[in-house]
Backbone as CSV, one residue per row, in Angstrom:
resi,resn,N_x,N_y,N_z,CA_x,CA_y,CA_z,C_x,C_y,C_z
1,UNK,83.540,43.062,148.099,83.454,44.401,147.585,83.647,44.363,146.073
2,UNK,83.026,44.868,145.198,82.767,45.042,143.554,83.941,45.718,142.904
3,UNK,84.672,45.607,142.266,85.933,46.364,142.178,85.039,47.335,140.811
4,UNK,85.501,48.533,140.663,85.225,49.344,139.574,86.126,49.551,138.620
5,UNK,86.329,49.457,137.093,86.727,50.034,136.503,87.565,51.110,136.343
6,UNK,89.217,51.620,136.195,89.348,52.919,136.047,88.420,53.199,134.963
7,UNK,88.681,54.348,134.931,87.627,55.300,133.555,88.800,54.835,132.224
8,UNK,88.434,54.492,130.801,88.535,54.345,129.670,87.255,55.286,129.286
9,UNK,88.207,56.278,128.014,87.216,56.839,127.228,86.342,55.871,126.362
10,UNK,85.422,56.333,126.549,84.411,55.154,125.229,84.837,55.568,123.703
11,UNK,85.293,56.659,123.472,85.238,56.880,121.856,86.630,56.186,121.257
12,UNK,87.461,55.430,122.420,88.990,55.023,121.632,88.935,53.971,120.772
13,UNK,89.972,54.128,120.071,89.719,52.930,118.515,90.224,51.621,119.424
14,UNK,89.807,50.102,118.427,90.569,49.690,118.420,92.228,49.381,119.065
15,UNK,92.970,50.223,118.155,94.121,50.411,118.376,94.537,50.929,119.605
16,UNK,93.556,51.615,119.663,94.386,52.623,121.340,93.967,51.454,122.761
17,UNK,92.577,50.575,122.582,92.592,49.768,123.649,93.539,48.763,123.371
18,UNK,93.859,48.052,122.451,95.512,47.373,122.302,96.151,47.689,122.941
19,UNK,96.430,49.326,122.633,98.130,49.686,123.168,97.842,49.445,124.780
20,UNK,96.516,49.956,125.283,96.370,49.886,126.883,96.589,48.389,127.382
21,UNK,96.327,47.459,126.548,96.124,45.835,127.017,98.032,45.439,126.841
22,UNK,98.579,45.432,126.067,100.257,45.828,126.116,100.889,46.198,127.535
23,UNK,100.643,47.736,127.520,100.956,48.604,128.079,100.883,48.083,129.864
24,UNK,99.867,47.486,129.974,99.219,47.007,130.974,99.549,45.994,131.395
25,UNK,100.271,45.020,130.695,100.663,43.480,130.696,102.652,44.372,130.700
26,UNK,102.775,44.849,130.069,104.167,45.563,130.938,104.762,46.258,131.938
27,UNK,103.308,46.577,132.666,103.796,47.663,133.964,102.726,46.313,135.098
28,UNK,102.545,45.198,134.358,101.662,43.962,135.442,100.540,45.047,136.428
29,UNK,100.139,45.960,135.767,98.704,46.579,136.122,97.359,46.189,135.832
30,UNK,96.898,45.060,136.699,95.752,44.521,136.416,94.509,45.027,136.251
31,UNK,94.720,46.236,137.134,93.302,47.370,136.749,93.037,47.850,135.856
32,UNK,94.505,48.443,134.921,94.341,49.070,133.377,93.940,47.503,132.812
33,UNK,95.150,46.522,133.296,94.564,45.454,131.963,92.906,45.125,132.142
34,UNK,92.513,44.914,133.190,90.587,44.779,133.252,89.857,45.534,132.837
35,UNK,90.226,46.865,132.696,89.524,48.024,132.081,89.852,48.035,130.983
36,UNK,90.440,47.418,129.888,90.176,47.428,128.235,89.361,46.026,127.811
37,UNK,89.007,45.039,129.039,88.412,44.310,128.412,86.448,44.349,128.860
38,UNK,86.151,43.724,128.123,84.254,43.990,128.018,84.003,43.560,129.438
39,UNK,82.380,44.135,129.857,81.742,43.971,130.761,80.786,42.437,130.576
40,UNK,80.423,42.062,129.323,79.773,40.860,128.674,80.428,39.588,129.740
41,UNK,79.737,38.602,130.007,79.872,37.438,130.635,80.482,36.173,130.077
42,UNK,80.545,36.635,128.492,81.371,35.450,127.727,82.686,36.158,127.396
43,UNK,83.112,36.756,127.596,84.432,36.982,127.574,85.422,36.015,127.838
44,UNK,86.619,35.562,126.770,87.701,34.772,126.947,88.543,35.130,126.468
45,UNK,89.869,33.911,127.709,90.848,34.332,126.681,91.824,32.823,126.986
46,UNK,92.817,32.701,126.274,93.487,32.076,126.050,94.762,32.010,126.092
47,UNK,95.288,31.386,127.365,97.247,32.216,127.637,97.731,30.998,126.486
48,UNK,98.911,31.191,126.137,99.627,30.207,125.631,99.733,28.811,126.083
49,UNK,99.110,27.635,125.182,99.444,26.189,125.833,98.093,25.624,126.910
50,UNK,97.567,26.918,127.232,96.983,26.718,128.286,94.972,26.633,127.333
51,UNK,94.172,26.443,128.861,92.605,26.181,128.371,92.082,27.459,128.380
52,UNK,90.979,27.093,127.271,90.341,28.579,127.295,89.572,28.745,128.660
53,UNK,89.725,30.139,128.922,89.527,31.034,130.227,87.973,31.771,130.130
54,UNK,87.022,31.492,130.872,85.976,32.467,130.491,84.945,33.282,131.868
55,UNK,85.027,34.558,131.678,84.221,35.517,132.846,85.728,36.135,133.039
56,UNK,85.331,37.357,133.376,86.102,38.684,134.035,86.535,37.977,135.205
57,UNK,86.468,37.493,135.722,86.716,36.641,137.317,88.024,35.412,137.002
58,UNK,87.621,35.045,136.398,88.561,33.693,135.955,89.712,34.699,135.029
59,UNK,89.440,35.800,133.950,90.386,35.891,133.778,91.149,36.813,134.525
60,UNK,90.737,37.840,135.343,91.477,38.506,136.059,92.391,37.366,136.822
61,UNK,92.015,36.398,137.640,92.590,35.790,138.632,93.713,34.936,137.822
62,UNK,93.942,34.597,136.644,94.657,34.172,135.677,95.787,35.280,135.419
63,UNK,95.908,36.368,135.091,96.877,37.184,135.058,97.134,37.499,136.615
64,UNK,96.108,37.764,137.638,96.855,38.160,138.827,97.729,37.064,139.264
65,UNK,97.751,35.679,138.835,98.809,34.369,139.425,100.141,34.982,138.057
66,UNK,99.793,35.362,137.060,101.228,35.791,136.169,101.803,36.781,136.449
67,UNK,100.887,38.103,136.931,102.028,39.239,137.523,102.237,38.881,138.929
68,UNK,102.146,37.927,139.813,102.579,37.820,140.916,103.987,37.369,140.347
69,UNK,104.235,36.741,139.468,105.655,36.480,139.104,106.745,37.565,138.035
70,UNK,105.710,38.645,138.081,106.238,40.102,137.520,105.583,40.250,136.008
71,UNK,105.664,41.544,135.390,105.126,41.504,134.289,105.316,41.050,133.184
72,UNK,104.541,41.055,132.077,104.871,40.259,130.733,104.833,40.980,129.805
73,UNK,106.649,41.110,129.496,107.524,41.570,128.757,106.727,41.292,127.285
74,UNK,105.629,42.024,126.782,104.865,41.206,125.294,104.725,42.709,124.621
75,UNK,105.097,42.378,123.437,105.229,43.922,122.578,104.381,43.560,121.467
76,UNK,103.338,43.941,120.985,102.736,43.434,119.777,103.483,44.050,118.163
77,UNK,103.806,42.941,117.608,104.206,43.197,116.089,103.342,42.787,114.908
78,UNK,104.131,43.213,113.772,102.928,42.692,112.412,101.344,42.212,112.328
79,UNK,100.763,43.558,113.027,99.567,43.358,113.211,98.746,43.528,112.052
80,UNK,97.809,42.712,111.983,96.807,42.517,110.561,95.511,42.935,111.254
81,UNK,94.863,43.383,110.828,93.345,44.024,111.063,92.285,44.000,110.332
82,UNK,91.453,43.289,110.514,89.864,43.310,109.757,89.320,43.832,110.982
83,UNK,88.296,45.301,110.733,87.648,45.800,111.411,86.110,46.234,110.336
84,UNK,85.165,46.754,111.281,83.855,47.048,110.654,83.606,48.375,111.807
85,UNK,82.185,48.295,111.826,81.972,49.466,112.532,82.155,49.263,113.961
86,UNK,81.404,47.968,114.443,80.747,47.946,115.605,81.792,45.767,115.778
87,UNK,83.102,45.489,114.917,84.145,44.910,115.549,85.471,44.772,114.891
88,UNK,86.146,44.710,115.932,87.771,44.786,114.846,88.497,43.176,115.609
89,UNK,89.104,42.189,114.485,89.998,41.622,114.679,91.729,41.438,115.028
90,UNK,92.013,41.514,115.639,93.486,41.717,115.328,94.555,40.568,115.448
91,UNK,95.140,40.780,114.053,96.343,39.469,114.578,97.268,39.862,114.659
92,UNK,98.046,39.121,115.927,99.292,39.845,116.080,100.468,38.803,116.287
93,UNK,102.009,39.795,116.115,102.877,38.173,116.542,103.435,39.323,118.014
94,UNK,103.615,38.634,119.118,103.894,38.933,119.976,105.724,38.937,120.266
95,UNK,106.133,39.624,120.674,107.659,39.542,120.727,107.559,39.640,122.506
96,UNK,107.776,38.240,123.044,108.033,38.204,124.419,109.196,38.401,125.226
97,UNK,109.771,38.961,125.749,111.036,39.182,126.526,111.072,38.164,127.761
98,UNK,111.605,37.178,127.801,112.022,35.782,128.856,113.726,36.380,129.044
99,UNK,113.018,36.288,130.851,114.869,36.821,131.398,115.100,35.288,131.954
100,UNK,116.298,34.798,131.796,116.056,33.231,132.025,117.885,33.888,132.413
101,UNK,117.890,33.422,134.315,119.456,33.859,134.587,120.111,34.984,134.266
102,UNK,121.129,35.266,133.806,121.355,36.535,133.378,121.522,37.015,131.618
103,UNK,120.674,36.046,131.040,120.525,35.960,129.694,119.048,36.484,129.359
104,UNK,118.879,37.425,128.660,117.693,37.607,128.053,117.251,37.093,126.509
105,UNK,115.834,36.575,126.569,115.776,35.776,124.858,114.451,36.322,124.803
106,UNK,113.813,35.783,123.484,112.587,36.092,122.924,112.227,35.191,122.805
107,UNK,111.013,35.310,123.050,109.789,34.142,122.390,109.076,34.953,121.489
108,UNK,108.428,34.489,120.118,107.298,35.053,119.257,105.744,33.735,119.736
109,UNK,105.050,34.638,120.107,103.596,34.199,119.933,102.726,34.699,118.899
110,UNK,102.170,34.038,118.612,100.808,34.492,117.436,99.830,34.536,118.509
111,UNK,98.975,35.587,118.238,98.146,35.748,119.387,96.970,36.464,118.048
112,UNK,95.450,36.451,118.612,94.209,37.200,118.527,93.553,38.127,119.177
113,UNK,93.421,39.085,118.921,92.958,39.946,119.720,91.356,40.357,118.975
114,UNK,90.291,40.030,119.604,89.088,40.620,119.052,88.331,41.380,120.291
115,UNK,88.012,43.182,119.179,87.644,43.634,119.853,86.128,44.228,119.518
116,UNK,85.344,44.685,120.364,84.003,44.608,119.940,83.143,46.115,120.422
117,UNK,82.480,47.058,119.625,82.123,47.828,120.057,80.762,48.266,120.510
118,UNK,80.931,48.677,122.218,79.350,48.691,122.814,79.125,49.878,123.420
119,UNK,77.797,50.263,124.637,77.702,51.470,125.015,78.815,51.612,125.474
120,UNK,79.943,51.235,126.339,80.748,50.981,127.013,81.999,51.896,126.075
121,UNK,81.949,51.451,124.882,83.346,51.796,123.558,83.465,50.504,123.658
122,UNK,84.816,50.750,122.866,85.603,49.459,122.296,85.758,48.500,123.582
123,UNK,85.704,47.766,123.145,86.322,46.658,124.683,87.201,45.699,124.294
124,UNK,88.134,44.945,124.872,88.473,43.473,124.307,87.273,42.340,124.556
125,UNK,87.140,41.679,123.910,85.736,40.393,124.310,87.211,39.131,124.036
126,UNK,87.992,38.828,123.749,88.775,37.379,123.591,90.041,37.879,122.847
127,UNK,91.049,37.353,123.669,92.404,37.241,123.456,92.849,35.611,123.508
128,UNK,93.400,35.191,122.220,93.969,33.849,121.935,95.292,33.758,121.630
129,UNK,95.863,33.180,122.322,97.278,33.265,122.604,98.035,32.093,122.065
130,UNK,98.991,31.631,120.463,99.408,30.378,120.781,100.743,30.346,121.421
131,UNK,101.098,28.806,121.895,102.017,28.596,122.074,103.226,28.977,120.992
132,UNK,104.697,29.453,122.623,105.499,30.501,122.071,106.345,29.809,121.166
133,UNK,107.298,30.516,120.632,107.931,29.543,119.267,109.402,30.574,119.879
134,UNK,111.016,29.796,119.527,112.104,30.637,120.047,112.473,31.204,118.815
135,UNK,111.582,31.161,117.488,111.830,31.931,116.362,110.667,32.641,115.748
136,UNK,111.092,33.704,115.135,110.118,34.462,114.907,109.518,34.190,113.221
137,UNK,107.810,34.013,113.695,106.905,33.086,112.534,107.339,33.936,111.135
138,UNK,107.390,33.016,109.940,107.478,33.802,109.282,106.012,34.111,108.469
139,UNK,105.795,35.444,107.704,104.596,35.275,107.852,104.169,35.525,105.820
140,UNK,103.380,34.656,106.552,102.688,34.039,104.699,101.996,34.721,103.491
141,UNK,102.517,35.803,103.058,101.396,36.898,101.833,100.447,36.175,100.960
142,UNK,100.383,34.952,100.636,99.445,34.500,100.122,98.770,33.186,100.640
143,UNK,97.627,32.927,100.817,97.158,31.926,101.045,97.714,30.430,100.275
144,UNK,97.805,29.125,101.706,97.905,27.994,101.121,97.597,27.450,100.066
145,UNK,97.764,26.812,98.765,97.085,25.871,98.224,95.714,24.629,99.133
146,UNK,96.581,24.269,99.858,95.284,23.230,100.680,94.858,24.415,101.691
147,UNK,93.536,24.376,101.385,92.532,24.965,102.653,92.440,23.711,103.925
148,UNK,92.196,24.250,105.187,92.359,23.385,106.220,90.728,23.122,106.843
């Protein structure tokens, strides 16, 4: 059976399908989280540590094995944005909540979020996730001397 989409308005920015992809990864609602990302067949993404992920299929079944172990405590911070009309980039540092016993800690991830706009609206097309760090990145106002 074809699973459908809840309804997402097509006219939301950017920003507002973020907050749903968050939002969604905190209440481990896989239907909201599938419905902010694209209908397109190259769609990826990238959990932390792990291989890149590609098709709506592979990645749904990738978060449904992570909220079977409950949701992911991920709050997006110091987000940077290059956007245009029709795509927006986003970088973000992720502030993860790890309950480990009866101690709670953080992890910071640097993560990517690119989002792309079609008949559909905004969608996510690829989320890149790096591996988590137990301190939070500090982050760089001017470019390196050595280019990489």
């Amino acid at each position: 059976m074809a699973r459908t989409k809840p309804p997402v308005p097509s006219l939301i920015t950017p920003d507002e399908i973020e907050l749903e992809l968050y939002a969604a990864l905190q209440t481990g609602d896989i239907e909201r989280l599938m419905a902010v990302w694209s209908d397109d067949d190259e769609i990826s993404c990238v959990h932390p540590g792990g291989s890149r992920i590609v098709g709506a299929a592979a990645i749904r079944a990738s978060f449904e094995a992570m909220f079977a172990n409950g949701r992911i405590a991920a709050e997006p911070q110091q987000v940077r944005r290059v956007e245009s009309h029709s795509g927006a980039v986003h970088s973000v540092i992720e502030r993860v909540r790890v309950q480990a016993a009866q101690d709670e800690q953080f992890a910071w991830v640097v993560a990517t979020n690119v989002y792309m706009k079609s008949a559909e609206g905004w969608r996510l097309v690829a989320h890149h996730a790096s591996p988590g760090s137990a301190t939070e990145p500090e982050e760089l106002a001017e470019a390196a001397s050595t280019l990489h």
